[in-house]
C-alpha positions as CSV (number, residue, x, y, z in Angstrom):
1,X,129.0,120.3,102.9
2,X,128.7,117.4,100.2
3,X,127.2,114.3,102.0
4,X,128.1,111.0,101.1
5,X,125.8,107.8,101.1
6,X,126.4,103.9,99.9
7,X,122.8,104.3,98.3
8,X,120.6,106.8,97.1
9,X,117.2,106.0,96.0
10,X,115.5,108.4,93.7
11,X,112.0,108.6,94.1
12,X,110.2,108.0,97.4
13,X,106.9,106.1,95.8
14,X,105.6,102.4,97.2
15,X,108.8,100.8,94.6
16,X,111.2,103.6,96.0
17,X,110.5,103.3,99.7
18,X,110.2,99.6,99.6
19,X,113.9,99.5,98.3
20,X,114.6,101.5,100.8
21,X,113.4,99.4,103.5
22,X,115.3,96.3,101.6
23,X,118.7,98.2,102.2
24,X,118.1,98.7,105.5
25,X,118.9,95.1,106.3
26,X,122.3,95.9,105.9
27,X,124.9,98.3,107.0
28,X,124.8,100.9,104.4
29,X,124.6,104.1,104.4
30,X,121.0,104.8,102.3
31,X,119.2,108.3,101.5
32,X,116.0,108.8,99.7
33,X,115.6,111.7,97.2
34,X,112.2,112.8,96.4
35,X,111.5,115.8,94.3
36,X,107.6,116.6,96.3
37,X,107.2,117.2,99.8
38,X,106.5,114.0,100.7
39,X,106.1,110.2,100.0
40,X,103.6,108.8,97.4
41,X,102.9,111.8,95.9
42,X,102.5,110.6,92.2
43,X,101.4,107.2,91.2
44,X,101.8,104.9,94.0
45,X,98.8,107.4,95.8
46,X,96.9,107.8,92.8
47,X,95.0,104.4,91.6
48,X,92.4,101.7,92.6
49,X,93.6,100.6,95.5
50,X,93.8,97.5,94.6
51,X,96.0,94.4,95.5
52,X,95.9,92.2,92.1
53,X,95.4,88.8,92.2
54,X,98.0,87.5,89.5
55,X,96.0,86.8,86.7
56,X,95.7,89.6,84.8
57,X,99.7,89.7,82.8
58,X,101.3,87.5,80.7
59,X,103.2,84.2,82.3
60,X,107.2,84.6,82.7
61,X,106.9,88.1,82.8
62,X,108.0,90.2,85.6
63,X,104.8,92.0,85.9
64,X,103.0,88.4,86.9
65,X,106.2,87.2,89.3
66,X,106.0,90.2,91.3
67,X,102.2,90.3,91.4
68,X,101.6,86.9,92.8
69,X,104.9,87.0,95.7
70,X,103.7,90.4,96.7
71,X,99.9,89.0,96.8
72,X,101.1,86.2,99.0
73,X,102.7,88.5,101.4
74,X,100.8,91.3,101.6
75,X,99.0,89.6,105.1
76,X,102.8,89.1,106.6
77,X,103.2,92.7,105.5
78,X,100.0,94.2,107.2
79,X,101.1,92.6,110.4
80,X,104.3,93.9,110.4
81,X,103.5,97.6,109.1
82,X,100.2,98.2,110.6
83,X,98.5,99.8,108.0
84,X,95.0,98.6,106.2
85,X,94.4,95.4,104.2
86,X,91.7,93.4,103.6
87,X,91.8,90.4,101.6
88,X,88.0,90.7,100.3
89,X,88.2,89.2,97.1
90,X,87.6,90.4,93.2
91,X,85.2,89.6,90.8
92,X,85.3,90.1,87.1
93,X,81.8,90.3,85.3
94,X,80.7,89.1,82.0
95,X,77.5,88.5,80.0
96,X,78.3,87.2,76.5
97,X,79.7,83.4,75.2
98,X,82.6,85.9,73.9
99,X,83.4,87.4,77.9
100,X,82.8,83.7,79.2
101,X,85.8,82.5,76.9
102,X,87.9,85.3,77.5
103,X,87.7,85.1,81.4
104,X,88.4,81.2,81.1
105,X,91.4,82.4,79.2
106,X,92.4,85.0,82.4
107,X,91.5,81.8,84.6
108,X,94.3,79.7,82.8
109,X,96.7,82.8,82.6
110,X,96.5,82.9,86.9
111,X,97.2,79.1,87.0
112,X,100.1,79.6,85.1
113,X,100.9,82.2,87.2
114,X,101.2,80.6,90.0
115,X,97.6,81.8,91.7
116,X,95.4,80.2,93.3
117,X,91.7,81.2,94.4
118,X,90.5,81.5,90.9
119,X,87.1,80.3,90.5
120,X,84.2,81.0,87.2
121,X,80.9,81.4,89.2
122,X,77.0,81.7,87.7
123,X,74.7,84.1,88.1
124,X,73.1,83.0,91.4
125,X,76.8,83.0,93.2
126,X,77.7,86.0,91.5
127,X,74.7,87.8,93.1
128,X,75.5,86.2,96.4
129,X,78.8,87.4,96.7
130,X,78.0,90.9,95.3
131,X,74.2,91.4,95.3
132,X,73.8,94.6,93.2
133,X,76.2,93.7,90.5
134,X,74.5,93.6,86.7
135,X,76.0,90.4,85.4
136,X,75.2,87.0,84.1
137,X,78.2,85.1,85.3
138,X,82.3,85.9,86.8
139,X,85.7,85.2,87.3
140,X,85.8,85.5,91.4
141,X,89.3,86.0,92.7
142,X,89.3,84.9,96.4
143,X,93.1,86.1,97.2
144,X,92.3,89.4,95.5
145,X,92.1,92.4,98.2
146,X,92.2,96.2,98.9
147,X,94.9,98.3,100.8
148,X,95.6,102.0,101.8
149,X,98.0,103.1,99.3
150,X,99.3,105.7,100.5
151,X,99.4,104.1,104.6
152,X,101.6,101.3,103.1
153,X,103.7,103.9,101.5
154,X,104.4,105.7,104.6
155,X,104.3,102.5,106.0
156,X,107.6,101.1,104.5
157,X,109.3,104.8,104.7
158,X,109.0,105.1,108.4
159,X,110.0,101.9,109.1
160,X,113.5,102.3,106.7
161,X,113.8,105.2,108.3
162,X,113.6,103.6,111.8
163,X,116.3,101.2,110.5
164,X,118.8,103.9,109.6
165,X,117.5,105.5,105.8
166,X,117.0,109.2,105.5
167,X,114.6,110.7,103.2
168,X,115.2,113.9,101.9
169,X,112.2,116.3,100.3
170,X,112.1,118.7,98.1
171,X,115.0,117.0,96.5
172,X,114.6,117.1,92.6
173,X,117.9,115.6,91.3
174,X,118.6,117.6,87.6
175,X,122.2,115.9,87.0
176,X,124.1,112.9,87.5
177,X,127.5,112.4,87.1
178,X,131.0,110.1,87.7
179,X,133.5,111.4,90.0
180,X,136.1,108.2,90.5
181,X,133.8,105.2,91.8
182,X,130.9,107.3,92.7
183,X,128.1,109.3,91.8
184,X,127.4,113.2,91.9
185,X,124.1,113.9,92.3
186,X,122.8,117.6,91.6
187,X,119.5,119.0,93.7
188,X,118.5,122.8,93.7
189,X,119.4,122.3,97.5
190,X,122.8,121.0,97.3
191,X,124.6,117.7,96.2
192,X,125.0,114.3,97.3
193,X,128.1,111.7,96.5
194,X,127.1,107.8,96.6
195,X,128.7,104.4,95.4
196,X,125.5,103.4,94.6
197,X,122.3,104.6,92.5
198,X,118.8,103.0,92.6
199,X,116.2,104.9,89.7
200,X,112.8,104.2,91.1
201,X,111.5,107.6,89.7
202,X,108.4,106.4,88.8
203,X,107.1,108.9,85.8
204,X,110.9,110.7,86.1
205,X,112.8,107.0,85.4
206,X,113.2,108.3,81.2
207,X,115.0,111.6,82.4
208,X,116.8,109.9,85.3
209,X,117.8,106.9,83.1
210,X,119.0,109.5,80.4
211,X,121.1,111.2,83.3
212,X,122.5,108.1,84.2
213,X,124.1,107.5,80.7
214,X,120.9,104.8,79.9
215,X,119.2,106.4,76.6
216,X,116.9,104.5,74.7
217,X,113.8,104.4,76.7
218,X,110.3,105.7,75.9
219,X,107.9,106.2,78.4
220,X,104.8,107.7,78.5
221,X,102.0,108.6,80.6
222,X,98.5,106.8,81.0
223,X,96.2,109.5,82.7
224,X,93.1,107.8,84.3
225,X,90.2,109.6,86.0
226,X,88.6,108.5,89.2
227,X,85.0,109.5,91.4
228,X,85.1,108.9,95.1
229,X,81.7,108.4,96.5
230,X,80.8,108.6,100.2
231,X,80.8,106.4,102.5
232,X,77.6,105.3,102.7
233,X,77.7,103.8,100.1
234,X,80.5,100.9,100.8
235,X,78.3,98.9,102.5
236,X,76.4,97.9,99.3
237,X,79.6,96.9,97.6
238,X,81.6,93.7,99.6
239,X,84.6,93.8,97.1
240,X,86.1,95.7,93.6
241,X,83.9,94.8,90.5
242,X,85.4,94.7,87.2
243,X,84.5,94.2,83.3
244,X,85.8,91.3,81.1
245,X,89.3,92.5,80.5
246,X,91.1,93.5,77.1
247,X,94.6,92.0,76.6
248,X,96.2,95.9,77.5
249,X,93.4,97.3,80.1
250,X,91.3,96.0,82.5
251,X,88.1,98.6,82.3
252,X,86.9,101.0,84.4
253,X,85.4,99.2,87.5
254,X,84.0,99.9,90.9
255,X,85.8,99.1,94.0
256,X,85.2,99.5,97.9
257,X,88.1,101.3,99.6
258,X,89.2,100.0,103.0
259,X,87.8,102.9,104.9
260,X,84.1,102.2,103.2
261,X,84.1,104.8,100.2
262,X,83.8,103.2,96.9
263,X,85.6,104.5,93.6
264,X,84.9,104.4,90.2
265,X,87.1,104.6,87.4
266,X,89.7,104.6,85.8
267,X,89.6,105.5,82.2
268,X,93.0,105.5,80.3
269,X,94.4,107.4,77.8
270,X,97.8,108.6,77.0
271,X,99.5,111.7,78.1
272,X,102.9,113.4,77.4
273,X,102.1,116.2,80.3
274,X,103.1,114.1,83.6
275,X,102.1,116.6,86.1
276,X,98.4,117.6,85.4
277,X,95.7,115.8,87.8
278,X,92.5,118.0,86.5
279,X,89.5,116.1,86.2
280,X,87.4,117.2,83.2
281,X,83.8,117.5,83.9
282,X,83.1,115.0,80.7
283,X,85.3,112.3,82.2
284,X,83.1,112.1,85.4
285,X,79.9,111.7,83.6
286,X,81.1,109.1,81.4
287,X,82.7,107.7,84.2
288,X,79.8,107.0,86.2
289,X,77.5,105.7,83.4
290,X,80.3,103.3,82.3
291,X,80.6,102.3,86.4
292,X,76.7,101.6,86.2
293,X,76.4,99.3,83.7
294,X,78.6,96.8,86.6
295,X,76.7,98.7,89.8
296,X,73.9,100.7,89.4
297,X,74.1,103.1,92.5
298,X,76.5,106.1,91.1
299,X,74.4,109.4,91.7
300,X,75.9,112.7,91.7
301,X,74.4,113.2,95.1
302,X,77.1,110.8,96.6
303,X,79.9,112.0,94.4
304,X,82.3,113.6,97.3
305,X,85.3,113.8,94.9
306,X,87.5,113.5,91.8
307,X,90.9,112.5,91.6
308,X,93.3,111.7,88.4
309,X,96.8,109.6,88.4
310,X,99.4,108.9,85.4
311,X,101.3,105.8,85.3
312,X,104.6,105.5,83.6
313,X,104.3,103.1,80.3
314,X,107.4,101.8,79.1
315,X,106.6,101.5,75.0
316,X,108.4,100.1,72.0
317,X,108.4,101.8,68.7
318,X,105.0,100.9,67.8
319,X,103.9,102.4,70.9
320,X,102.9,98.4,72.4
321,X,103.3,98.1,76.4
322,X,106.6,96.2,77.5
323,X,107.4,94.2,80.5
324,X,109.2,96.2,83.3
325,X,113.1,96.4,83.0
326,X,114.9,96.1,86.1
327,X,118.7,96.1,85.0
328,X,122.3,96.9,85.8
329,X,124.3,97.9,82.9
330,X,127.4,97.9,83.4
331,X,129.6,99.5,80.6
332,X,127.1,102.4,81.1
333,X,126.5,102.9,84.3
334,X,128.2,100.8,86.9
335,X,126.7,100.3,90.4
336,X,123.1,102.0,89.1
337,X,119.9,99.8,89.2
338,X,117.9,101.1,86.3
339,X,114.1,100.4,86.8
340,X,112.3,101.2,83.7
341,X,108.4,101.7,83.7
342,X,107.2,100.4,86.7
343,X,103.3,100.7,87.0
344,X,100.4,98.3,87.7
345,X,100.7,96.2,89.3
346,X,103.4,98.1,91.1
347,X,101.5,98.5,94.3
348,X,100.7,95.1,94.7
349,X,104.2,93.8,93.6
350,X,106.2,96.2,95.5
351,X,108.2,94.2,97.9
352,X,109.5,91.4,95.3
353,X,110.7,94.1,93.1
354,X,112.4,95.6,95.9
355,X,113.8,92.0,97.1
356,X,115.0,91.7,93.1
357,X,117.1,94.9,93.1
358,X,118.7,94.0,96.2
359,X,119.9,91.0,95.0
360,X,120.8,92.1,91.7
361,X,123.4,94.9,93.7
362,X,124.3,92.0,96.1
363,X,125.2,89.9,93.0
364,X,127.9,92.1,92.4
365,X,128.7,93.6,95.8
366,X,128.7,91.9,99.2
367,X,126.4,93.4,102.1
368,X,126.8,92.8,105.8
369,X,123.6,92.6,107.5
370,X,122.5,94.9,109.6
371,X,121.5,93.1,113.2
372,X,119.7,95.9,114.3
373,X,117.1,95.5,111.8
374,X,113.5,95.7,113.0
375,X,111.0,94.6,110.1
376,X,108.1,96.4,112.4
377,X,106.3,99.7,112.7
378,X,103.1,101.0,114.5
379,X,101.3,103.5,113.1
380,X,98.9,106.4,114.1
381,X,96.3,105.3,116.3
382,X,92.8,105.6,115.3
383,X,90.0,106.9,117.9
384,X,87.4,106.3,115.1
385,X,86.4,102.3,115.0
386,X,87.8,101.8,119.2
387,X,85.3,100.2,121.2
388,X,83.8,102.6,124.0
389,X,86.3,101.2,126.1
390,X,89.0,101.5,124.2
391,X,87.8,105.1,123.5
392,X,87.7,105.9,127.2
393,X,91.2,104.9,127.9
394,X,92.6,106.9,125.1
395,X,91.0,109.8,126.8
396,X,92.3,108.9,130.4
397,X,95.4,108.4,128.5
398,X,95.5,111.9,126.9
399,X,92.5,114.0,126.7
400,X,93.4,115.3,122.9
401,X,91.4,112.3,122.4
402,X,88.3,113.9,123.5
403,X,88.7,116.6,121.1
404,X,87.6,116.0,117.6
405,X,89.1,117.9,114.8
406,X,87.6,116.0,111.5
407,X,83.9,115.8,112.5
408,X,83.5,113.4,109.3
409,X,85.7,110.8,110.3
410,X,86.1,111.6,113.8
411,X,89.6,112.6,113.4
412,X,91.1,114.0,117.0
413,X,93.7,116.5,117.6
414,X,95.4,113.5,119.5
415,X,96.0,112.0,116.0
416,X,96.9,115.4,114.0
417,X,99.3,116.3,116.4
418,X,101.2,112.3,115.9
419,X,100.6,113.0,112.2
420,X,102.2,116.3,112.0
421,X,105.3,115.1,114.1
422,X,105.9,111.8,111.8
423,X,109.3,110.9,111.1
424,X,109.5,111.5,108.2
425,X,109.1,115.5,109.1
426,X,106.2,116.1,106.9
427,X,104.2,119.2,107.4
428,X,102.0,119.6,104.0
429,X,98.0,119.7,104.9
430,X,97.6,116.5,102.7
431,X,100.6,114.2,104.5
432,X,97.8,115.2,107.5
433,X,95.3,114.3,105.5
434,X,96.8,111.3,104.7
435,X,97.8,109.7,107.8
436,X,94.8,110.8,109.5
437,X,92.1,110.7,106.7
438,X,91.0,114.2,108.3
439,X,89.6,115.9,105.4
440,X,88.5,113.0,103.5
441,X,84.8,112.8,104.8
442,X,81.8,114.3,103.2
443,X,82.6,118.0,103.4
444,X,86.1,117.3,102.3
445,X,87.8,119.5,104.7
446,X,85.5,122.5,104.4
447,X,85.0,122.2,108.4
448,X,88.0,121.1,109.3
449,X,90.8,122.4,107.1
450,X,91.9,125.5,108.6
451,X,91.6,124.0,111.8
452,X,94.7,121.7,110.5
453,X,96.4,124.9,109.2
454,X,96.7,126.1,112.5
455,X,97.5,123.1,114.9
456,X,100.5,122.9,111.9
457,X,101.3,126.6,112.4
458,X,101.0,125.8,116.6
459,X,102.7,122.6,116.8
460,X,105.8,123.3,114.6
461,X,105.9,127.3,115.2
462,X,106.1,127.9,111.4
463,X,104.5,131.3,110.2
464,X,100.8,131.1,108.2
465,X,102.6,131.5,105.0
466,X,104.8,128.8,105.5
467,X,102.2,126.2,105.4
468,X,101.7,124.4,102.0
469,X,98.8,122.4,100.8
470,X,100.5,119.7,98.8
471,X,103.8,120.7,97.2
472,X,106.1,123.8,96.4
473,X,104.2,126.9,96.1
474,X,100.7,125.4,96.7
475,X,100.7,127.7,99.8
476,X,97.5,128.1,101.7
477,X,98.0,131.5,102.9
478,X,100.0,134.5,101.1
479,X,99.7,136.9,103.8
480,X,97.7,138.4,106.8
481,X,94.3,139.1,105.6
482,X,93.5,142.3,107.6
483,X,96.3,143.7,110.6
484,X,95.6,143.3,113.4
485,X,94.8,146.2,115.6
């Protein structure tokens, strides 16, 4: 049976599930196609982290709009999602007359902006606010801050979802085409009418725009290479440390993440393969002596992990980076938002662009609220960080909370088993690890892994080999390894 929607979003990233959440003001009917397994599963869960503090892209361009109105929300946004932000501040390091002019320039870019916080500090404040930092002066951005990518992602789904959206996996659309006033989308697991399309395909928006009847668009990947070190080391690094920025790239820095790791990277160069996260052995070693010369404590002893993302580019003929396009053409395509190579700050901006696209289909189609709309979620709770007190009565409450799972991060089975029954019905080891941070301590799941496998295999009654890692056919488990006897 063909189902039929007002909307369907393509892509369930931060962009794509923040639109989602927009619609769901209103009484529409609004589904969510994602070709992986689960949310955030490309870019919007592979990057820094950070939330940008509006300086960094040209004045009148999208890019800066959406980065300084999603800044100034992104407290309101916390609040109302429950999931980790902290607004800890940026600083951006220099040592030559040449960097000192080229981060007044930056300074005078965020004005124009519309930013505020913006402040070129010496030597002696620089150390104050980040002691081990090798610099002679900075740009500090107080308003600049760090988030949970990938919580915030899930953050917005769940809550469109509570308001009405459905989100549908493993939903890979290969064709698009007209049928009267709507659209016939084609999935290897069926297809879906709608009067509406939104492209927020993230590295996918070329082939979607194509299938929409949009050609003309070059987009291209920018692979970047990442360390995570362990958590011990957070404490000696307050907030994200960066070089003196180039007009196109702003260096490979060093950043705290909210749950006290600290990353380093990324690196940048272009890619036409959009689906290959290796991490070359190289690219870590140049990674962390490039990372030292702004914070001297990368050793390979604290290195816990590697990690690679691709953002989509849109590029003109001479291969220069363009603004995003956010458009509705409508001789070619009538009633589909188009959004053309949306990448940093994409995170931080998320929430305006999605505000934009519902005005630009409101412009041409009226929408009746939806009073039923509830802009608030909770999330998981976390045993981890609870006072003693607090510990206890999650315990009297249910005693899963006495049982640890994730020895690392003190993960309990109290948490997996909310995790694994999200609502969003994901069941892949990382949407676990994910909304638990089980797995993501020191031994990187080598105690606690299979121990997830089987609470998923327990609590959903699914068979070994039905449990995936990540994605299709990243199973964990082909088979019995011995029969039983």
């Amino acid at each position: 049976m063909q189902e039929h929607y007002d909307v369907i979003v393509i892509g369930a990233g931060v962009v794509g599930s923040a639109i989602a959440r927009e619609l769901s003001r209103y009484r529409l009917r609004t589904a969510v196609l994602e070709q992986n397994l689960d949310v955030c599963s490309e870019t919007s869960g592979r990057n820094s982290a950070v939330v940008h503090g509006g300086f960094a892209n040209p004045p009148g361009s999208l890019k800066a709009r959406f980065c300084v109105a999603g800044n100034k929300m992104m407290d309101q946004l916390a609040r109302e999602l429950d999931f980790p932000f902290r607004r800890c501040g940026k600083v951006l390091v220099g040592n030559t007359p040449e960097d000192l002019e080229q981060l007044r320039r930056t300074m005078e870019q965020g004005a124009v902006n519309g930013m505020d916080g913006l402040e070129l500090v010496d030597e002696a404040k620089l150390h104050q606010l980040v002691p081990a930092v090798v610099g002679k002066f900075a740009l500090w951005s107080r308003n600049s801050g760090i988030l949970d990518p990938f919580l915030y992602t899930v953050a917005l789904a769940e809550n469109a979802h509570a308001n009405g959206v459905r989100y549908c996996f493993d939903r890979k659309v290969t064709g698009i085409r007209r049928e009267g006033e709507d659209y016939l989308l084609q999935t290897p697991h069926g297809s879906y009418r709608t009067r509406w399309v939104v492209n927020a395909a993230g590295l996918g928006c070329q082939t979607i725009s194509e299938l929409l009847g949009i050609p003309g668009y070059r987009v291209v990947g920018s692979r970047s290479n990442y360390i995570v070190l362990h958590k011990r080391m957070g404490k000696l690094l307050p907030m994200p440390v960066y070089p003196v920025p180039s007009n196109v790239y702003m260096g490979i820095h060093v950043t705290p993440t909210v749950d006290g790791n600290v990353t380093v990277g990324p690196d940048a160069e272009n890619t036409d393969v959009l689906d290959d996260y290796s991490v070359p052995a190289g690219k870590i070693e140049a990674l962390a002596a490039s990372g030292a010369l702004l914070w001297p404590h990368i050793h390979k002893k604290d290195q816990i992990r590697t990690f690679a993302g691709i953002q989509p580019k849109w590029v003109d003929e001479h291969g220069a980076i363009q603004d995003y396009k956010i458009e509705i053409r409508d001789e070619l395509a009538p009633r589909a938002v188009n959004l053309i190579g949306i990448e940093s700050p994409g995170i931080t901006g998320a929430v305006p662009i999605a505000q934009y696209v519902v005005e630009l289909m409101r412009k041409r189609e009226p929408f009746a609220e939806n009073p039923d709309f509830n802009p608030c979620r909770k999330g998981i709770v976390r045993f981890a960080g609870r006072t003693r007190e607090e510990q206890a009565a999650l315990i009297a409450r249910d005693p899963d909370y006495g049982r640890l799972v994730c020895s690392c991060e003190e993960v309990t089975r109290a948490e997996i088993r909310s995790a694994i029954h999200n609502p969003l019905g994901v069941h892949t080891l990382t949407g676990i690890k994910y909304r638990t941070r089980a797995m993501m301590g020191g031994c990187q799941g080598g105690f606690c892994q299979t121990k997830l496998e089987q609470m998923i295999e327990q609590e959903l009654g699914c068979a070994p080999q039905d449990v995936r890692y990540d994605r299709q056919g990243a199973w964990l488990l082909a088979g019995a390894l011995r029969e039983e006897e």
